[in-house]
N, C-alpha and C positions, 0 to 999 in steps of 0.2 A: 443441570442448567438447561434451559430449554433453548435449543437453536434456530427453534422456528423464525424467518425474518431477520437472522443475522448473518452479515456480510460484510466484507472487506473491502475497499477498494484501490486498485491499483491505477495511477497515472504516471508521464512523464511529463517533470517540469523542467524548465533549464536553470539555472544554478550558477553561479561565475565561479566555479570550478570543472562546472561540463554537467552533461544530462545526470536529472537525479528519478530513478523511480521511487516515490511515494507511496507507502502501501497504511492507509487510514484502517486503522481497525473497530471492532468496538469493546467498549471496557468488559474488563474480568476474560480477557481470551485465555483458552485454555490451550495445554502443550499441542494438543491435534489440533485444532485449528490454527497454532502460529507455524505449525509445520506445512500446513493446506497452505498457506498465506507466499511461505519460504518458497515452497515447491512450485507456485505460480511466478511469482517476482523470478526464481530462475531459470525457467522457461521461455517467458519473456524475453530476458535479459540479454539469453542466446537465442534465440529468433533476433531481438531487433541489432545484435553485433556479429552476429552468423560465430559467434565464439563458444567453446563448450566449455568453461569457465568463467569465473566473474575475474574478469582481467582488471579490473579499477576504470575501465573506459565512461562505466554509468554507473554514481552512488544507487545504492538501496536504502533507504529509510524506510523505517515502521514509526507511525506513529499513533498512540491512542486519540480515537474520536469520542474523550471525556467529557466535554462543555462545548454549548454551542455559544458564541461569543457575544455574537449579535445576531436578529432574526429581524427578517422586515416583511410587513405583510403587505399585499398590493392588493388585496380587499377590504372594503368601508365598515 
């Protein structure tokens, strides 16, 4: 599988159960890479709660970036 230009990306959204990090991937990830993905998400997680476990304080989500849903171009 070529990895050339493939990336993950992580945000924090809020959620009405409390902060979620989102972590977008792109299809066909393989176990090294959901591991790369894991090992960033909880790094994070303890930086932004100064916690060195995932205490429940902020969801983790992974989600596949399979289809783009809608696209809208600003050029004619």
């Amino acid at each position: 599988m070529d990895t050339i230009g493939r990336a993950a990306t992580l945000r924090i959204d809020r959620h009405e159960s409390g902060p979620m990090l989102k972590a977008t991937v792109p299809t066909e990830l393989s176990v090294e890479e959901f591991v790369k993905v894991a090992e960033s998400g909880y790094d994070l997680i303890r930086r932004l709660t100064g916690c060195n476990c995932l205490s429940g304080r902020i969801s983790f989500v992974v989600e596949e970036n399979w289809a783009e849903i809608t696209r809208v171009q600003f050029e004619h």
